[in-house]
Chimera marker file (.cmm) of the C-alpha trace (Angstrom):
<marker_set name="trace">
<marker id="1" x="0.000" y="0.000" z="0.000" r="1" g="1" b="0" radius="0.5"/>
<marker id="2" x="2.738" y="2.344" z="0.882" r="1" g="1" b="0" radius="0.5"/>
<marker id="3" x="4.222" y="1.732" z="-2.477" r="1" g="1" b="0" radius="0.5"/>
<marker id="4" x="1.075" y="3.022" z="-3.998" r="1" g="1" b="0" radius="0.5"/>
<marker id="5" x="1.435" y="5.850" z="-2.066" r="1" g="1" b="0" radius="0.5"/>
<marker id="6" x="4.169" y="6.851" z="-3.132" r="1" g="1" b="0" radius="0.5"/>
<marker id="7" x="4.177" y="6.207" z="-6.859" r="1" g="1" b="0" radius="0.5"/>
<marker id="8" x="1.180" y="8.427" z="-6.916" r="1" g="1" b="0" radius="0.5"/>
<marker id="9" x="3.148" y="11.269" z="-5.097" r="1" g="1" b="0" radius="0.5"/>
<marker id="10" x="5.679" y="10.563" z="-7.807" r="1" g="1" b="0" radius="0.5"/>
<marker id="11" x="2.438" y="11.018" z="-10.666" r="1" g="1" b="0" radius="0.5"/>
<marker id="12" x="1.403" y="14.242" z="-8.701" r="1" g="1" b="0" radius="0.5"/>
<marker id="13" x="5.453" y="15.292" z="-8.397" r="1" g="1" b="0" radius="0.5"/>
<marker id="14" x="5.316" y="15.478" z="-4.135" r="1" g="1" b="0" radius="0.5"/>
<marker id="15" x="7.025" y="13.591" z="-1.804" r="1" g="1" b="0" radius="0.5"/>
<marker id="16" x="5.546" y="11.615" z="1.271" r="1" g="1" b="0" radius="0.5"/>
<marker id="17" x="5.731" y="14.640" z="3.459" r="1" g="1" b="0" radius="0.5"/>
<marker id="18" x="4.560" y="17.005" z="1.581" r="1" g="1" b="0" radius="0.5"/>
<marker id="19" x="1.581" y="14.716" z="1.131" r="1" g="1" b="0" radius="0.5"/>
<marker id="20" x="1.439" y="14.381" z="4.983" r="1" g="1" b="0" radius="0.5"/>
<marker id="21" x="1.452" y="18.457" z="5.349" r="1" g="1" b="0" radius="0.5"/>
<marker id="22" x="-1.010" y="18.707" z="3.110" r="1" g="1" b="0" radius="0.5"/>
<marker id="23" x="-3.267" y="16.018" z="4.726" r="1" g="1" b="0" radius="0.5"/>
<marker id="24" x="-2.603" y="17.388" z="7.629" r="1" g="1" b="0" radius="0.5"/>
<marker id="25" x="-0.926" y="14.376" z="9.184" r="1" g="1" b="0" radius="0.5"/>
<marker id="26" x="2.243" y="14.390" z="11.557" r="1" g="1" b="0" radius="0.5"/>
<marker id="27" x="5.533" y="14.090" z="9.690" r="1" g="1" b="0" radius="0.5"/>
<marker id="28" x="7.012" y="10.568" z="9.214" r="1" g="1" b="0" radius="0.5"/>
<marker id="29" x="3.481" y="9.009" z="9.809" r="1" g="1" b="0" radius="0.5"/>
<marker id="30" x="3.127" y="7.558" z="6.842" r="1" g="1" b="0" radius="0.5"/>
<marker id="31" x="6.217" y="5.889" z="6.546" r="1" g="1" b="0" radius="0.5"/>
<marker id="32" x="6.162" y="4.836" z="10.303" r="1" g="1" b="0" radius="0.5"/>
<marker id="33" x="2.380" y="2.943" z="9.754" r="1" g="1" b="0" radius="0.5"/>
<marker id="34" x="3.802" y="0.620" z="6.576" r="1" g="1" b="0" radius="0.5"/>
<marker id="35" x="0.626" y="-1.223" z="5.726" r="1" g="1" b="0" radius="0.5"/>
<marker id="36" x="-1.648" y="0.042" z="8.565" r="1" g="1" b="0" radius="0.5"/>
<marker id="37" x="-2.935" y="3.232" z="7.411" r="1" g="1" b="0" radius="0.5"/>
<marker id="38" x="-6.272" y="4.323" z="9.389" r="1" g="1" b="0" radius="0.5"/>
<marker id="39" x="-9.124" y="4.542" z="7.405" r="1" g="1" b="0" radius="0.5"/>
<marker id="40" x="-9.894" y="7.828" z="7.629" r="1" g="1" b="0" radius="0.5"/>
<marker id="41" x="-6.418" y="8.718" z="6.403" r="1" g="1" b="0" radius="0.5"/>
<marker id="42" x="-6.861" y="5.956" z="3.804" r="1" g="1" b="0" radius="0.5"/>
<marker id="43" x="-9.604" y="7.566" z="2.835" r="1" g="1" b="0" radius="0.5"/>
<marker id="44" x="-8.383" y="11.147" z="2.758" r="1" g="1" b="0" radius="0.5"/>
<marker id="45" x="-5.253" y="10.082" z="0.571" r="1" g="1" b="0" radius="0.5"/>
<marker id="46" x="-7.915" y="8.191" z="-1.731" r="1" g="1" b="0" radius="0.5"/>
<marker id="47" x="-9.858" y="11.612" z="-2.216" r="1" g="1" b="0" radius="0.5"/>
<marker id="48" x="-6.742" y="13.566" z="-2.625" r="1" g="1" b="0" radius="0.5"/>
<marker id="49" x="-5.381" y="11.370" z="-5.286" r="1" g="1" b="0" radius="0.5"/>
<marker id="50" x="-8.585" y="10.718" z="-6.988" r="1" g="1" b="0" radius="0.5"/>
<marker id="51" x="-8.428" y="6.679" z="-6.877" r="1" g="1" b="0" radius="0.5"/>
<marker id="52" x="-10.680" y="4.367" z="-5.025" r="1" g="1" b="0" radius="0.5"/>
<marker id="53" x="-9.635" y="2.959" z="-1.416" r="1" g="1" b="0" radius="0.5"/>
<marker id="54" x="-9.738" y="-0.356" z="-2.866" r="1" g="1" b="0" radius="0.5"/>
<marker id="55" x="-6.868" y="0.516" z="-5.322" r="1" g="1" b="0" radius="0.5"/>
<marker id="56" x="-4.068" y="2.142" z="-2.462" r="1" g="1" b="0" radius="0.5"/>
<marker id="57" x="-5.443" y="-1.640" z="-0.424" r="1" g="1" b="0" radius="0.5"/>
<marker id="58" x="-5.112" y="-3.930" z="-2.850" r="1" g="1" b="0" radius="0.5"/>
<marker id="59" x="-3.761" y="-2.226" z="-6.363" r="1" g="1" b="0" radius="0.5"/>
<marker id="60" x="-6.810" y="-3.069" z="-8.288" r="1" g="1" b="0" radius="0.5"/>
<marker id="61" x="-8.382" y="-0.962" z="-10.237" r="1" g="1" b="0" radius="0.5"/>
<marker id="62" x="-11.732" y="-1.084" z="-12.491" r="1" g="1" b="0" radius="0.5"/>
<marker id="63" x="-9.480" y="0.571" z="-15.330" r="1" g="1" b="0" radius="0.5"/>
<marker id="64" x="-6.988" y="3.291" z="-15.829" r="1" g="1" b="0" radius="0.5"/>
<marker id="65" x="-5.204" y="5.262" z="-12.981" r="1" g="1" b="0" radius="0.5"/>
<marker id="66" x="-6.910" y="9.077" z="-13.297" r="1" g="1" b="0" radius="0.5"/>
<marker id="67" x="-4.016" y="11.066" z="-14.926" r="1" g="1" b="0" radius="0.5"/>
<marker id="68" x="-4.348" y="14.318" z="-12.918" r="1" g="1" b="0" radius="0.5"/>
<marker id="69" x="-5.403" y="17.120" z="-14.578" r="1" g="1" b="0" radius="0.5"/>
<marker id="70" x="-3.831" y="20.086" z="-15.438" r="1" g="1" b="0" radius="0.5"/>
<marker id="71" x="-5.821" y="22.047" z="-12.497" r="1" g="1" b="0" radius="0.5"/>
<marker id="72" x="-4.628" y="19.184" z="-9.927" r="1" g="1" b="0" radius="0.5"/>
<marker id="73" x="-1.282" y="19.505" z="-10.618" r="1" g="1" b="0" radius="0.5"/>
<marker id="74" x="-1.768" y="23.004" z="-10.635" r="1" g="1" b="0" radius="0.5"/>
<marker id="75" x="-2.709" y="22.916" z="-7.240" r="1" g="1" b="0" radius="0.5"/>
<marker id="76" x="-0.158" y="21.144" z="-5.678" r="1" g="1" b="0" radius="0.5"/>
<marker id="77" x="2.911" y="22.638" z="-7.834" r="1" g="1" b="0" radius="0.5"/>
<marker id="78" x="3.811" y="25.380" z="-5.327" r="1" g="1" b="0" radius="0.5"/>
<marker id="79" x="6.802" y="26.257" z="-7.958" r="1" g="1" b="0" radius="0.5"/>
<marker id="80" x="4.166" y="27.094" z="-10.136" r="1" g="1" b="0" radius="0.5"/>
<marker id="81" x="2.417" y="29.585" z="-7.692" r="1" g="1" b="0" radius="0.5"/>
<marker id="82" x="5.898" y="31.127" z="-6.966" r="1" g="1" b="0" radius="0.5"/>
<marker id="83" x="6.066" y="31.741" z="-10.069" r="1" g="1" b="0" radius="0.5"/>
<marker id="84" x="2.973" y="32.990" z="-10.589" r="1" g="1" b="0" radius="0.5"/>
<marker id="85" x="3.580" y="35.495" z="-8.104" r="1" g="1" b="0" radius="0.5"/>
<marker id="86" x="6.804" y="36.893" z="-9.369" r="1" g="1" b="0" radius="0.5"/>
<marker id="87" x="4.596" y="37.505" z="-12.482" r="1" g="1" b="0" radius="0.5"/>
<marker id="88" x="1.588" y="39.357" z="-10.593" r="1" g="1" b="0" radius="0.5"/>
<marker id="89" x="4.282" y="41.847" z="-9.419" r="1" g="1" b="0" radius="0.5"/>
<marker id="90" x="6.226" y="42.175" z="-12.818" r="1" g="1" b="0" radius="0.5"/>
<marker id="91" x="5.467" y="45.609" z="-14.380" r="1" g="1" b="0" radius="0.5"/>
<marker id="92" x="4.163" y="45.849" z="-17.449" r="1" g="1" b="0" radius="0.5"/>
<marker id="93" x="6.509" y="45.255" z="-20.115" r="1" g="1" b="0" radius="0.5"/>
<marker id="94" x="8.222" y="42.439" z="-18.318" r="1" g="1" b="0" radius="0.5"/>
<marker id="95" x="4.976" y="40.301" z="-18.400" r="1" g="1" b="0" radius="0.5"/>
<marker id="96" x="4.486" y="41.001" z="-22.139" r="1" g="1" b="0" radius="0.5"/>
<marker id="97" x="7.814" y="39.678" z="-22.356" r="1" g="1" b="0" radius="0.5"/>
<marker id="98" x="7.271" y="36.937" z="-20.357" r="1" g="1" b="0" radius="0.5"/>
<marker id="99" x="3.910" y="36.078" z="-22.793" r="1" g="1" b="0" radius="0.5"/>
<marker id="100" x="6.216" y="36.797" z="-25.777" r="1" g="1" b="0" radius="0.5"/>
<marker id="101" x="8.609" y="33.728" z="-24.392" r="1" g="1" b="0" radius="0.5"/>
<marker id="102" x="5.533" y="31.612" z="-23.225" r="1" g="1" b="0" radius="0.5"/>
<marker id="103" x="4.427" y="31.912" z="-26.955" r="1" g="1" b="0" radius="0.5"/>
<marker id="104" x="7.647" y="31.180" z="-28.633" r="1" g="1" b="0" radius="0.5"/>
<marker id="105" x="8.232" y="28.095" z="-26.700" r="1" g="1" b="0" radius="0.5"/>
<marker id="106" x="4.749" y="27.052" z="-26.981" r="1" g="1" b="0" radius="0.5"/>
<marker id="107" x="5.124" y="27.237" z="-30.767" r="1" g="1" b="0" radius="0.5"/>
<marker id="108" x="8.106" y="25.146" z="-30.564" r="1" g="1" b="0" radius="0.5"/>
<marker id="109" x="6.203" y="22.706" z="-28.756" r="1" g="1" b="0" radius="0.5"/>
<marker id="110" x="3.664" y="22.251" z="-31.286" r="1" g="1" b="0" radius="0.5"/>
<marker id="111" x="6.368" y="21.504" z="-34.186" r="1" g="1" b="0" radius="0.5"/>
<marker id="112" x="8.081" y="19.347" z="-32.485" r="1" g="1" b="0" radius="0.5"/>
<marker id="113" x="4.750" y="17.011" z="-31.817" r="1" g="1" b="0" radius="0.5"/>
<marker id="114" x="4.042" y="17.640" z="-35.269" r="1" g="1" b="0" radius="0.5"/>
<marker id="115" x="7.528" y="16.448" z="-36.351" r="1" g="1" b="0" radius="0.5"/>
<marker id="116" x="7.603" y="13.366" z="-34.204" r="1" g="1" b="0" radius="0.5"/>
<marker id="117" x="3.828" y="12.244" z="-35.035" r="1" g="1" b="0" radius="0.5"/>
<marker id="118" x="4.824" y="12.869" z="-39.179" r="1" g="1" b="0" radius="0.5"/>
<marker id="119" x="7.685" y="10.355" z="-38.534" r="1" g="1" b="0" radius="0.5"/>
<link id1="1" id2="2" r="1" g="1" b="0" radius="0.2"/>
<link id1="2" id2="3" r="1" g="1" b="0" radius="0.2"/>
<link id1="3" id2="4" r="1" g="1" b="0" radius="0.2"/>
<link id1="4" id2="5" r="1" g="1" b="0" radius="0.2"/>
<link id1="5" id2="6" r="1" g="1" b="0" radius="0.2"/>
<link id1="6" id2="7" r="1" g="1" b="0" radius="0.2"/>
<link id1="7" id2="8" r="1" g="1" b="0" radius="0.2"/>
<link id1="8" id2="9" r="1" g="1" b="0" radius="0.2"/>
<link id1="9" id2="10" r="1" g="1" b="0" radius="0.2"/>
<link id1="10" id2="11" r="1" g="1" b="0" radius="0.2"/>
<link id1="11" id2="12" r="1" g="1" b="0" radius="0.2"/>
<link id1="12" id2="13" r="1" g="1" b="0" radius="0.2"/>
<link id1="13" id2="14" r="1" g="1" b="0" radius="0.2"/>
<link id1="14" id2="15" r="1" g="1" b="0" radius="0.2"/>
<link id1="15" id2="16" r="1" g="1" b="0" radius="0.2"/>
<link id1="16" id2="17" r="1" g="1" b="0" radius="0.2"/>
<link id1="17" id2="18" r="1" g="1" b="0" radius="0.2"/>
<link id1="18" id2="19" r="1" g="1" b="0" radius="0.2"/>
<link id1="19" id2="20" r="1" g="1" b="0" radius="0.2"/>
<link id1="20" id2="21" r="1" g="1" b="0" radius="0.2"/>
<link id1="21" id2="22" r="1" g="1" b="0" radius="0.2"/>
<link id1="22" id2="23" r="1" g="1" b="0" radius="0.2"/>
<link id1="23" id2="24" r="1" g="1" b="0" radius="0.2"/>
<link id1="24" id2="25" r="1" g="1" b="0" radius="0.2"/>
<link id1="25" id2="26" r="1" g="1" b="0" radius="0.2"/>
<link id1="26" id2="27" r="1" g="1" b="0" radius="0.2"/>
<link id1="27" id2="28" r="1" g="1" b="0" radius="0.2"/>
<link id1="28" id2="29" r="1" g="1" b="0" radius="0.2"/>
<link id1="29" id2="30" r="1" g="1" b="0" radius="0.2"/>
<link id1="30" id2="31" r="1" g="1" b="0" radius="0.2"/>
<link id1="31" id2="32" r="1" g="1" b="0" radius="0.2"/>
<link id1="32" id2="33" r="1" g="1" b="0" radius="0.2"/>
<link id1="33" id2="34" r="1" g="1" b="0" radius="0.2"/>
<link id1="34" id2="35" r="1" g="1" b="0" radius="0.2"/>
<link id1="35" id2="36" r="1" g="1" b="0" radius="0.2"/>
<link id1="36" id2="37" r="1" g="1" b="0" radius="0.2"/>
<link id1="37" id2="38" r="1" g="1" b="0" radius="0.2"/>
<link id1="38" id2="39" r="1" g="1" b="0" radius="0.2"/>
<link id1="39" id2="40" r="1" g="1" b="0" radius="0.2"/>
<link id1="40" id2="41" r="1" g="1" b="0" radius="0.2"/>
<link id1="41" id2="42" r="1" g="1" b="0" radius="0.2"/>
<link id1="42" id2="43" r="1" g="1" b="0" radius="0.2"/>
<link id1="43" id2="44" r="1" g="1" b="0" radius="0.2"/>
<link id1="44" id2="45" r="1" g="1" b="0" radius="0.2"/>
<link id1="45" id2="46" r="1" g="1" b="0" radius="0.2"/>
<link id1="46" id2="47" r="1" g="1" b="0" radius="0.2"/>
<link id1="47" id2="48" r="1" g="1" b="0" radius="0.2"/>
<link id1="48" id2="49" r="1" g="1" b="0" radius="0.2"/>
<link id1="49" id2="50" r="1" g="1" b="0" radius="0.2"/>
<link id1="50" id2="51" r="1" g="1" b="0" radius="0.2"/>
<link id1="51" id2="52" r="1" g="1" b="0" radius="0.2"/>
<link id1="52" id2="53" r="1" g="1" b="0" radius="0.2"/>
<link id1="53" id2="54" r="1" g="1" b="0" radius="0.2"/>
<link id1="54" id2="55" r="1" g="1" b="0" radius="0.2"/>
<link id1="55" id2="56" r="1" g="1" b="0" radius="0.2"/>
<link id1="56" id2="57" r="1" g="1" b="0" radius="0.2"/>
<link id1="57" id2="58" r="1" g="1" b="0" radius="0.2"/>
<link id1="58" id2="59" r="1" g="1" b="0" radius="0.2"/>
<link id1="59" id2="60" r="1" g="1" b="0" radius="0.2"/>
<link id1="60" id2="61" r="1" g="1" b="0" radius="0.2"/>
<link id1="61" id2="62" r="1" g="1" b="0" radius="0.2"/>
<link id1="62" id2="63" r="1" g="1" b="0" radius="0.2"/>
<link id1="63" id2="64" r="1" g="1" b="0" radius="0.2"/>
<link id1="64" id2="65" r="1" g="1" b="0" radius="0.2"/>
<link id1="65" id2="66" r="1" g="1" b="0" radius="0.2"/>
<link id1="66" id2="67" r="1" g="1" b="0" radius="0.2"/>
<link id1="67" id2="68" r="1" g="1" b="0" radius="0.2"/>
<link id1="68" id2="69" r="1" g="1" b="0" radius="0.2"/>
<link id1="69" id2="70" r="1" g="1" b="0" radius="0.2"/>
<link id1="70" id2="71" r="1" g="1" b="0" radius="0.2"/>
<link id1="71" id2="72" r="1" g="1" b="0" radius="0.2"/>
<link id1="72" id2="73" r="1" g="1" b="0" radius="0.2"/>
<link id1="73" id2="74" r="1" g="1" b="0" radius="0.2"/>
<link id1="74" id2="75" r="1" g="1" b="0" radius="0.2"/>
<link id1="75" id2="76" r="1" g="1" b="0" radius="0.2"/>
<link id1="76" id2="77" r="1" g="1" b="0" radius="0.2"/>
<link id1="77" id2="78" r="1" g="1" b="0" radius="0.2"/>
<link id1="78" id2="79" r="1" g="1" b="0" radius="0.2"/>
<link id1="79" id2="80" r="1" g="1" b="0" radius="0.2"/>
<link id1="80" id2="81" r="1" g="1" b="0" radius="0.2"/>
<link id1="81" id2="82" r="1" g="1" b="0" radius="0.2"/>
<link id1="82" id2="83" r="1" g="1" b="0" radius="0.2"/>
<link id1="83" id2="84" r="1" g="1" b="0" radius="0.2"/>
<link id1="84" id2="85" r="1" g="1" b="0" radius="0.2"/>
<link id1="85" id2="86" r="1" g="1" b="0" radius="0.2"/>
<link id1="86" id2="87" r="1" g="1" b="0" radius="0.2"/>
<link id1="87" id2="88" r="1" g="1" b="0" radius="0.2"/>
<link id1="88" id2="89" r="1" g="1" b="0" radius="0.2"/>
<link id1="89" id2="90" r="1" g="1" b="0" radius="0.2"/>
<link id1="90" id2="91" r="1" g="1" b="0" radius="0.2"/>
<link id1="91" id2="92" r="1" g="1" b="0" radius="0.2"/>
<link id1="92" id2="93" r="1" g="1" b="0" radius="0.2"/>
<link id1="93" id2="94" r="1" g="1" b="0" radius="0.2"/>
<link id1="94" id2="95" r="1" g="1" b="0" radius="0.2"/>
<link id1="95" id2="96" r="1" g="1" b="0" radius="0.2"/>
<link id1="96" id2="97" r="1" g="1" b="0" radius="0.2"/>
<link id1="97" id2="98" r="1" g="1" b="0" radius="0.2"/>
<link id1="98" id2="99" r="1" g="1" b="0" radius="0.2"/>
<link id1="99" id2="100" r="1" g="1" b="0" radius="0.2"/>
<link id1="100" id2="101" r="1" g="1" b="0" radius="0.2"/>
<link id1="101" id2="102" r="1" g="1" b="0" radius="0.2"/>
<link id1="102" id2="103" r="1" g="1" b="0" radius="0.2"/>
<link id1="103" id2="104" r="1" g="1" b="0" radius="0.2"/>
<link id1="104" id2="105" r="1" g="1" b="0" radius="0.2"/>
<link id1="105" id2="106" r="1" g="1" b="0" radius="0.2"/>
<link id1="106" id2="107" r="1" g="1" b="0" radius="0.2"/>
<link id1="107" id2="108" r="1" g="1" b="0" radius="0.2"/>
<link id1="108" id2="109" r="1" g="1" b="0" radius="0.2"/>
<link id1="109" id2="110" r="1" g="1" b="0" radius="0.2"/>
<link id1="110" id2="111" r="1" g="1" b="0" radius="0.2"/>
<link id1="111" id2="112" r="1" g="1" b="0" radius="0.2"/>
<link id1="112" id2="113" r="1" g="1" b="0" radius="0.2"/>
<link id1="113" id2="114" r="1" g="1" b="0" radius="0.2"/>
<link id1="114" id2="115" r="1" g="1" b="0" radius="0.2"/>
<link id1="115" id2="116" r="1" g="1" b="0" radius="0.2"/>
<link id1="116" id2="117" r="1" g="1" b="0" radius="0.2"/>
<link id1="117" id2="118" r="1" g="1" b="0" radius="0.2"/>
<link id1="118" id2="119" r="1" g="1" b="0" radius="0.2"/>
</marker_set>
């Protein structure tokens, strides 16, 4: 179960106690209860994750693993909102810049699928 654990907080990019702060849990709990989770924190790490309770028990699943969306990773990605607050504060022409760059590497993004996919 633990393992599960923590190849989802590998998915989500966290580690196991930044999953504990979040859940509110007391650092190293995780890792001290092995396979002997409480339910209610079972049940909170099911909800945070977005898988069943059954799945983090026994590693079945009905189908796919949820890939987390864009908004859930998002949400836990504090570099992201670090970033995102340097920008807020960025005058004017630094954030066009900063859109200008976004752009350019966006549009190299979208060649390069194109160029892979073509081959």
């Amino acid at each position: 179960m633990v393992n599960r654990i923590k190849e989802l907080c590998g998915i989500y990019g966290i580690n196991f106690s930044r999953l504990e702060r979040e859940l509110g849990f007391a650092n190293g709990s995780l890792a001290k209860s092995r396979e002997n989770i409480q339910a209610d924190r079972l049940y909170a790490i099911a909800s945070y994750f977005h898988v069943t309770m059954e799945y983090l028990l026994t590693g079945n699943t009905t189908g796919e693993l949820p890939e987390p969306s864009i908004a859930d990773r998002m949400k836990k990605d504090y570099t992201f909102w670090n970033y995102a607050e340097i920008f807020f504060f960025l005058p004017q022409y630094a954030r066009e810049k900063v859109y200008d760059y976004l752009e350019m590497v966006s549009d190299k993004v979208e060649k390069e699928k194109s160029r892979v996919s073509a081959s």
